[in-house]
N, C-alpha and C positions, 0 to 999 in steps of 0.2 A: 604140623607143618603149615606154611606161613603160605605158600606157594605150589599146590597139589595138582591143579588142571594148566594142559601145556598153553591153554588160548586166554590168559587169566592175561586183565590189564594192571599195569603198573597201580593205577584208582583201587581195583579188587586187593591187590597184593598188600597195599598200606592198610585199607580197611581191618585185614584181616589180623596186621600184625595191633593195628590204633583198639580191638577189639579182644586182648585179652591181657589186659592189663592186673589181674590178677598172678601173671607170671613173670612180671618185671622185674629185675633183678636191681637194686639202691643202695647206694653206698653209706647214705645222710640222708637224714629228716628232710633235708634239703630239695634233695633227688626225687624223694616220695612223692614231696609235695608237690613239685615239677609234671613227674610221672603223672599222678591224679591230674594234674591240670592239662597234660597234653594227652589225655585217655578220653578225657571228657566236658574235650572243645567242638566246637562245630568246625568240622576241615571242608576245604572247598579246594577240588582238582584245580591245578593249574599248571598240569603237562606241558600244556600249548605253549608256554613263556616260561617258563621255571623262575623261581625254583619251585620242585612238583607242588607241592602243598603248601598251603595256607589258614589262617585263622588273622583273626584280627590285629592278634601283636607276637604272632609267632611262624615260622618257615620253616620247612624241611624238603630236602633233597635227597631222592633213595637212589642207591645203585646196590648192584649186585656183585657181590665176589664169591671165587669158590676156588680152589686147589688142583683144577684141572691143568695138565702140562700140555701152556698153548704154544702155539707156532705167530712167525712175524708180527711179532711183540703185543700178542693178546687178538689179531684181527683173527687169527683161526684154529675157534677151539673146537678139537674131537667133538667132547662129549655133547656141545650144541648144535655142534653140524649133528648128528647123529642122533641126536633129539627132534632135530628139523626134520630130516626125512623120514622119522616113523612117524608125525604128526604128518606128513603127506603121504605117505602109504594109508592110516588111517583112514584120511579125510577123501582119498581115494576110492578106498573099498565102501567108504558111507554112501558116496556119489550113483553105486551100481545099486542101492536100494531107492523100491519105486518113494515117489517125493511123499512125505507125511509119513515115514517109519518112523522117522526119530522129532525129535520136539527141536525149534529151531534155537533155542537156547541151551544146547548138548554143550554138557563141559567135556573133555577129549583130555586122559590122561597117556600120555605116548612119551616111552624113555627109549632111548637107543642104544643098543651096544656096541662100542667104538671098536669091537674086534671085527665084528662084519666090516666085509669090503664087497659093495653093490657091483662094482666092475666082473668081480670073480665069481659073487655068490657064494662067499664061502668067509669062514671065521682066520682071523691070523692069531693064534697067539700071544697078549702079552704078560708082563707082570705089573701088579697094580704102584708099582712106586713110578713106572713108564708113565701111568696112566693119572698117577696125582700124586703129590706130595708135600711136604713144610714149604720149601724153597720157594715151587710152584706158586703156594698159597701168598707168600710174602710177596712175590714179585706181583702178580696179579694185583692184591692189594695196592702196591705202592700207585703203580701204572692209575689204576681205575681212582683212587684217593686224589690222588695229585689233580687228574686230570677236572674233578670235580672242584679242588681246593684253588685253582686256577678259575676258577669262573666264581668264588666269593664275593669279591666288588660290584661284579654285576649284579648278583642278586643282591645286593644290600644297598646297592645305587636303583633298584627297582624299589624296593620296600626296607628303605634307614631306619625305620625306628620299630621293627620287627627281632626278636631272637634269632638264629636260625642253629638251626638243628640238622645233621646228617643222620640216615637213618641207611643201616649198612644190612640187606637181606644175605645172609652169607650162605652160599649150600656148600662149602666146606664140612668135610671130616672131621672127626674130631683125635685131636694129636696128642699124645703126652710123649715125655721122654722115653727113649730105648731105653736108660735102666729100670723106670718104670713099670715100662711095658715086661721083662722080666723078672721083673716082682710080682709075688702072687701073695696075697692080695694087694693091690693098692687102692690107698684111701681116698674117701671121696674128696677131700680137704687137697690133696696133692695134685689131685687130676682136677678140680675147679681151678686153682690154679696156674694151670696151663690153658684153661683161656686166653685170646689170642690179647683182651684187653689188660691183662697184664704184662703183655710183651713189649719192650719197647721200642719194636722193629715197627711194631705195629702204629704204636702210643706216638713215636715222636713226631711224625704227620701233622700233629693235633697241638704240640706244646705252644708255638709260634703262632699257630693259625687264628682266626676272629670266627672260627666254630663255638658257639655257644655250648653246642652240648651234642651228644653222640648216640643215636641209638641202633643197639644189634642185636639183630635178629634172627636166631640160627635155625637156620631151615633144615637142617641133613646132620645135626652131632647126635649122635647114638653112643650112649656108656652100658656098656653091656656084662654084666653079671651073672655069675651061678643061678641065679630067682630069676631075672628077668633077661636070658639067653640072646633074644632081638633089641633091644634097648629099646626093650616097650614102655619102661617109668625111670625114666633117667630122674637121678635126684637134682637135676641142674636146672639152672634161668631157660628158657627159650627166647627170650627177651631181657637185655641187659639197656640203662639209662645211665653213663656217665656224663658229668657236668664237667665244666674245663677247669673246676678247681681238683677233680679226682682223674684225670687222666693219667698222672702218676700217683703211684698210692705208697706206702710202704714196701706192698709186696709185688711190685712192677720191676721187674729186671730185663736184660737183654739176653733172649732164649740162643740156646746155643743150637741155628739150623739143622744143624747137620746130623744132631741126635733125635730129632723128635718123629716120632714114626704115627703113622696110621692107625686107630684102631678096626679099617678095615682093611690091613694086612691081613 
C-alpha cells in the first residue's frame, strides 16, 4: 500500500510510490526506460505552486481516486467523512494521555465505517454496490482527471521545457466482469485485463491531452484466490507507467459499466 497512515503528506505518498520501482508495470523498452529514469531522479516537493513534483526536466501531478459513491458531484464522500472523524476520535483519545506517552512523530492509521451514524450511535445497514461501484469509480475519475487536465497550460507555462506526468493514487476495488466473476476459475490474463487502463472510459481523457505520460498506483486492488484467500500476493502491477504513445493498445476497449462488479461484493 502506497498510502497506509491517515496523517501521511501528499511528499510521503509520492515517495512511497517513486520507491518501489521494482513493481512497475511497462508496456516497451521505452517505458522501462522512462520508469528507471523517474525512479531514480532526484524529486523536489512543489505542492506549494504545482504541479506537485519536480526534477530538472520532468513534472508530475498526483491526485487521488477511488470508487466510493459520492454526493454533490464528489464534494462529499462517505467514506472520507468517516475516515475524518475516526482520525478525530483517535486523535482525541491520544489527547487524554499524559504529554510524552506517545513519540511526536505517531503515524495514526484510522478507517471509518460509513454505516455508523454519530447522531444515532448506532449502524444503518447498507449494501456495498450503495457504498461503491464501476459507475462510481468512472464518474469520480472523469470529475477529478478533467479537473487536473484543465490546469495543463499552467503547469507547462510554469516549466515549458519539462515532461509532465500524472500520477493517479487509486484506492479503488478491483472490478472484473459479472460473467467473470461467475466463472470459477478465472484467469489471471482476463482479470489484468480489466484494469481500468485498458478501459477506454478511462483512456480517452488522455488521447487529446499534452500528458506526457501516466502513472497508477493502486492502493486497495486485492485478487483473491483458493492459496491466497485475503489478496495477500496478488500476481498483478501495484504500479503501472503508460507513455502517450500506449494509452491505447491493442487490447484497450470500452468496458461495458454496467457489468463490472466488485470483487468485494
Amino acid at each position: 500500500m502506497f498510502k497506509f497512515f491517515s496523517n501521511e503528506s501528499e511528499w510521503d505518498i509520492f515517495k512511497s510510490v517513486i520507491h518501489s520501482c521494482e513493481a512497475i508495470y511497462t508496456k516497451s523498452k521505452k517505458e522501462q526506460k522512462l520508469a528507471d529514469k523517474i525512479c531514480n531522479s532526484i524529486w523536489n516537493d512543489n505542492t506549494y505552486t504545482r504541479p506537485d513534483f519536480i526534477t530538472n526536466d520532468m513534472m508530475i501531478e498526483m491526485f487521488e481516486v477511488d470508487d466510493i459513491v459520492a454526493k454533490k458531484k464528489g464534494r462529499e464522500n462517505p467514506q472520507r467523512k468517516a475516515d475524518a472523524r475516526a482520525l478525530r476520535e483517535v486523535e482525541r483519545l491520544i489527547q487524554q494521555f499524559p504529554e510524552g506517552t506517545f513519540a511526536d512523530d505517531l503515524k495514526i492509521i484510522a478507517h471509518g465505517d460509513t454505516r455508523y451514524n454519530p447522531k444515532s450511535d448506532n449502524f444503518i445497514p447498507d449494501d456495498s454496490v450503495s457504498h461503491h461501484n464501476y459507475r462510481a469509480y468512472l464518474s469520480n475519475f472523469q470529475r477529478i482527471c478533467q479537473k487536473h487536465l484543465n490546469s495543463v497550460e499552467a503547469y507547462r507555462k510554469n516549466y515549458p521545457n519539462k515532461k509532465l506526468g500524472f500520477l493517479i493514487v487509486d484506492d479503488s476495488t478491483f472490478y472484473i466482469t459479472r460473467k467473470q466473476f461467475q466463472t470459477n476459475p478465472i484467469s489471471t490474463k482476463e482479470a489484468f485485463l480489466d484494469y481500468p487502463f485498458f478501459d477506454k472510459n478511462f483512456m480517452n481523457l488522455f488521447i487529446t491531452s499534452k500528458v506526457d505520460f501516466v502513472m497508477w498506483a493502486f492502493n486497495n486492488k486485492y485478487f483473491y484466490t483458493s492459496e491466497f484467500p485475503h489478496g495477500e500476493a496478488s500476481p498483478f502491477p501495484t504500479v503501472a507507467l503508460i507513455s502517450k504513445d500506449n494509452y491505447y493498445t491493442k487490447y484497450s476497449k470500452y468496458f461495458d459499466v454496467n457489468s463490472m462488479v466488485s470483487l468485494e461484493e
